[in-house]
N, C-alpha and C positions, 0 to 999 in steps of 0.2 A: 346401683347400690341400693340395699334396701333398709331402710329408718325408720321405726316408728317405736310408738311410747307402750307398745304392749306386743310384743312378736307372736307368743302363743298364741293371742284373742285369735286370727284369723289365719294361720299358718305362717307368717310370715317368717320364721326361723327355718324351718325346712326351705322355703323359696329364696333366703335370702343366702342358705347352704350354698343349696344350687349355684347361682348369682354368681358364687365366688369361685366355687370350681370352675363353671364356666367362663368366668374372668380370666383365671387362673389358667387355664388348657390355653386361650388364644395368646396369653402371655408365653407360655412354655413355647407354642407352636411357631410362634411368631421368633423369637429369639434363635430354635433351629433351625429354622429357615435362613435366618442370616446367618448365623455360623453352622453349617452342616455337620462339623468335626467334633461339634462340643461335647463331652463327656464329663457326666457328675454323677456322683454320689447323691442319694437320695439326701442326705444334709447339706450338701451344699446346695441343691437346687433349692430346700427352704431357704438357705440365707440369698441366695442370688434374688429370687423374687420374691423375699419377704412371706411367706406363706408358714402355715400353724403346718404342725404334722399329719392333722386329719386332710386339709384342704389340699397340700401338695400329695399325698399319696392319690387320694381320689384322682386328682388331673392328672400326673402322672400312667397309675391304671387305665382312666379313658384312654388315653391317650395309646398307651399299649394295645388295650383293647382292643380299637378300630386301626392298628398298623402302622400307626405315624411313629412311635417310639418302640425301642425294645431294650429288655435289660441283657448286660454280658456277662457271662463268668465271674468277672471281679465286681459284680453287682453296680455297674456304672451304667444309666440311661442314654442313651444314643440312638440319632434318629437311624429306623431302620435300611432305609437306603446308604447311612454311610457305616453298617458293621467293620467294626475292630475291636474282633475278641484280645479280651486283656486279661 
């Protein structure tokens, strides 16, 4: 996690962005890993882990991005090895 008393002064708002997404993807990842099946709405996977709208869309998108998640028809995220169009 990243803290300090001036974020602009040396970047640290950008890296501590990052920080979170990146928190934020091994949370998602981790979570469908154990339950394979799971299926959410981009609102609900904010309230599940807690995440702002900028920081779950970003993991989320990683996450799409590189093939580990994908969105369905009824716009629900699901890891892509357990497709179930809805």
């Amino acid at each position: 996690m990243c803290s300090t008393q001036s974020p602009a002064a040396d970047g640290c708002t950008a890296r501590c962005a990052s920080d979170s997404v990146t928190d934020a993807m091994r949370r998602v990842r981790a979570e469908f890993a154990e339950m394979p099946g799971l299926r959410l709405t981009e609102s609900q996977a904010q309230r599940l882990w807690h995440l702002d709208t900028v920081t779950c869309a970003a993991a989320l998108g990683s996450l799409v991005d590189v093939g580990y998640l994908l969105w369905t028809r009824d716009r629900r995220i699901v890891r892509a090895d357990a497709r179930r169009d809805g």
